[in-house]
C-alpha positions as CSV (number, residue, x, y, z in Angstrom):
1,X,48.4,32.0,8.4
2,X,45.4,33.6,7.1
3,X,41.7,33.6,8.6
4,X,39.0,33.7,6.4
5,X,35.9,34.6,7.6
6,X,32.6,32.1,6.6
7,X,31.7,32.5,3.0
8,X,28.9,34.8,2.5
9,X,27.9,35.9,-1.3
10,X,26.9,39.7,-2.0
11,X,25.2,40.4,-5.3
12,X,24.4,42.9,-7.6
13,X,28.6,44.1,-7.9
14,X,29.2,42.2,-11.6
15,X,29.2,45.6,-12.8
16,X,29.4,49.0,-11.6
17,X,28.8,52.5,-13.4
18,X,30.9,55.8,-12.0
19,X,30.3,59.1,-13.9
20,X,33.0,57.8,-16.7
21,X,33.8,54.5,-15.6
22,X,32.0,50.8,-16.2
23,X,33.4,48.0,-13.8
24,X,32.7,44.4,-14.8
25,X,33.5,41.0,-13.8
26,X,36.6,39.9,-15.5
27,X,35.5,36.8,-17.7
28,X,37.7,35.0,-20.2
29,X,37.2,37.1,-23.0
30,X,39.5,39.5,-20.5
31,X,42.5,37.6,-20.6
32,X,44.3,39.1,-23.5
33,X,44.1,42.8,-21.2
34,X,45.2,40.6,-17.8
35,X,48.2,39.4,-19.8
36,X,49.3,42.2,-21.5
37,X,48.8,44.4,-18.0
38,X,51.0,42.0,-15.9
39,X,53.6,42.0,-18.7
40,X,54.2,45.7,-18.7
41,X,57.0,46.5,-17.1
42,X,55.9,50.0,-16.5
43,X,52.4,48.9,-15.1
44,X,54.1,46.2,-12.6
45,X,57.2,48.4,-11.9
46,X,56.5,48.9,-8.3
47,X,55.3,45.1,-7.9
48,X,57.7,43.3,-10.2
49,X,56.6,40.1,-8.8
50,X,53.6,40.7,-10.6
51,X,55.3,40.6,-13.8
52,X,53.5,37.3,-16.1
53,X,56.1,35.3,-18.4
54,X,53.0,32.5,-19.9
55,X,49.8,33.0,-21.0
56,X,48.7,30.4,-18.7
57,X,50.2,33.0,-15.6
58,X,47.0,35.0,-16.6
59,X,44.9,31.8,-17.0
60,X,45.7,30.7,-13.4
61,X,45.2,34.3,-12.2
62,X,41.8,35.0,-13.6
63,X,41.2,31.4,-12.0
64,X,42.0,32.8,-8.6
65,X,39.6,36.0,-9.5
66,X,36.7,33.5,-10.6
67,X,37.0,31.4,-7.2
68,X,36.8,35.1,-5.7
69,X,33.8,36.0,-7.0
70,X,31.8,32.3,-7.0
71,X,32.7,32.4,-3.7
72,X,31.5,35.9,-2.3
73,X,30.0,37.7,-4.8
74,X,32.5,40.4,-5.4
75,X,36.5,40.9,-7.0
76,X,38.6,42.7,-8.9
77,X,36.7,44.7,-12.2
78,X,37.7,45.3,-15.3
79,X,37.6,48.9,-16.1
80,X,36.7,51.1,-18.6
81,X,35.2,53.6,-19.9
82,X,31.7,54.2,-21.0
83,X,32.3,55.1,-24.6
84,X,35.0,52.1,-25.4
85,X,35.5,48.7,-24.9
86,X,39.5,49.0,-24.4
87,X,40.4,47.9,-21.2
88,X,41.9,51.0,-19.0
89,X,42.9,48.4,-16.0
90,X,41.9,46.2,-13.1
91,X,40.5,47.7,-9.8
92,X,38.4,46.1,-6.5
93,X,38.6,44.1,-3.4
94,X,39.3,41.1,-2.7
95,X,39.4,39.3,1.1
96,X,42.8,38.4,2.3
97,X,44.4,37.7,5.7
98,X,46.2,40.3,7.4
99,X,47.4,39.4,11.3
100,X,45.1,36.7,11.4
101,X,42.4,38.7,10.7
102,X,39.7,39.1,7.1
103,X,40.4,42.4,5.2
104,X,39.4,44.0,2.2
105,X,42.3,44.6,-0.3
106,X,42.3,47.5,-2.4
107,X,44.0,47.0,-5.9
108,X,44.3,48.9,-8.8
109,X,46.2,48.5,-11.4
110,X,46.1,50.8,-15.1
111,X,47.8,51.0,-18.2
112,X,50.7,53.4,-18.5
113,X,48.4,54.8,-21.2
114,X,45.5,56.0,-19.2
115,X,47.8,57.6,-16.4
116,X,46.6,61.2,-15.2
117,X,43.4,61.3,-16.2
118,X,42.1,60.0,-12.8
119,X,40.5,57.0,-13.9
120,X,42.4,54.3,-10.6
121,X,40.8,57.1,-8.4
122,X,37.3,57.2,-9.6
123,X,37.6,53.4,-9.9
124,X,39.3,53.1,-6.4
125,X,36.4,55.5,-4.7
126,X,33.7,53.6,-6.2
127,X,35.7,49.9,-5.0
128,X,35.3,51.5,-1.6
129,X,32.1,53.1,-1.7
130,X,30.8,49.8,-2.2
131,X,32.6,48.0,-0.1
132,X,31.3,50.9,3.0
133,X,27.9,49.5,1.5
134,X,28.5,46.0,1.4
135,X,30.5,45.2,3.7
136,X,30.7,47.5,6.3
137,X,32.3,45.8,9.2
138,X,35.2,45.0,6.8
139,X,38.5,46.7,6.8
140,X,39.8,48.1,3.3
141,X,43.2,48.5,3.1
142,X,45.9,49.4,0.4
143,X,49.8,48.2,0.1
144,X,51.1,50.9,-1.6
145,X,54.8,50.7,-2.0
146,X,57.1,54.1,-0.3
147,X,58.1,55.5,-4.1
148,X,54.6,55.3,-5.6
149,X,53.5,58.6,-5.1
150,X,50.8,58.6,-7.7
151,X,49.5,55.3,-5.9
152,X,49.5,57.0,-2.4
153,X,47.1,60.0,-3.9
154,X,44.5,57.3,-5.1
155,X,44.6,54.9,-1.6
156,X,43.3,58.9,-0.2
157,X,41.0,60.0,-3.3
158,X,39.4,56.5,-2.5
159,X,38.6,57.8,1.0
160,X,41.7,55.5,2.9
161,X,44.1,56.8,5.5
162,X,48.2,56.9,6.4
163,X,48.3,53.8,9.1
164,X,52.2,53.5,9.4
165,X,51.5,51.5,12.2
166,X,50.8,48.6,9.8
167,X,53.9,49.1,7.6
168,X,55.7,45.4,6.6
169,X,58.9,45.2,4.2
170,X,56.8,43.3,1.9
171,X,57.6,40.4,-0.8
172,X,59.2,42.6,-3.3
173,X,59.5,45.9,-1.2
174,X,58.3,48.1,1.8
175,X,54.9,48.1,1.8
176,X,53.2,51.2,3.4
177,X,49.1,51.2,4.5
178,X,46.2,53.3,4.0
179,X,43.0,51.7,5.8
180,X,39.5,52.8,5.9
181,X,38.8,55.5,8.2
């Protein structure tokens, strides 16, 4: 069971400029990148369950996004760079229940193509940096899964901590934690 805490609306997040990186509410001219993300097996190989088979998978999930935002003011962004509209990936927080108590969920997600250039950490810092902002009594956490190494070094670029204490076996594997200090 999760708790939700009372629905309060922050404003001003739609977008988001870093030094390289805009960060935008995802809309329906997005869907095309939400689908082809969460139908890369390389992007979702650590998550399988992520993996999309319809179109209407990514309708349903930008659904879920929208109610997010309507209802608090803030989500998961689109992200890209500055100087092109391509899509690098998806990155933000979202509240979810954790031991029946409202947390902040880090999640990033890239394209195998923009790998190693740093982009889910300068993305991942700035999701943070504005949820310490924000929504400073919240907890910002990160399920990053044992094997995903590259995933671990952007949960602590983004300012977030080891908590093994937290560790669960997960839906689709052991998750390990990293919370806001």
């Amino acid at each position: 069971m999760s708790v939700e805490p009372p629905p309060t609306r922050d404003s001003g997040a739609e977008e988001m400029r870093t030094g390289r990186l805009l960060l935008t509410r995802p809309g329906p001219d997005d869907l095309d990148a939400i689908f082809a993300l969460h139908t890369d097996p390389e992007a979702c190989a650590h998550n399988p369950s992520d993996l999309m088979e319809t179109r209407r998978d990514a309708d349903l999930l930008l659904l879920r996004w929208t109610h997010q935002w309507n209802r608090y003011g803030f989500g998961y962004w689109m992200v890209r760079r500055h100087d092109s509209p391509e899509p690098l990936g998806i990155c933000g927080v979202k509240i979810v229940g954790y031991r029946r108590h409202a947390v902040l969920n880090l999640f990033y997600r890239f394209f195998p193509a923009s790998w190693g250039h740093g982009y889910a950490g300068e993305a991942a810092t700035a999701a943070v940096d504005w949820a310490h902002t924000h929504r400073p009594d919240d907890v910002v956490i990160a399920r990053v899964r044992p094997e995903n190494i590259a995933s671990q070094r952007v949960a602590l670029r983004a300012g977030l901590v080891r908590a093994e204490e937290f560790d669960t076996p997960g839906d689709d594997g052991a998750d390990w934690f990293y919370v806001s200090a």
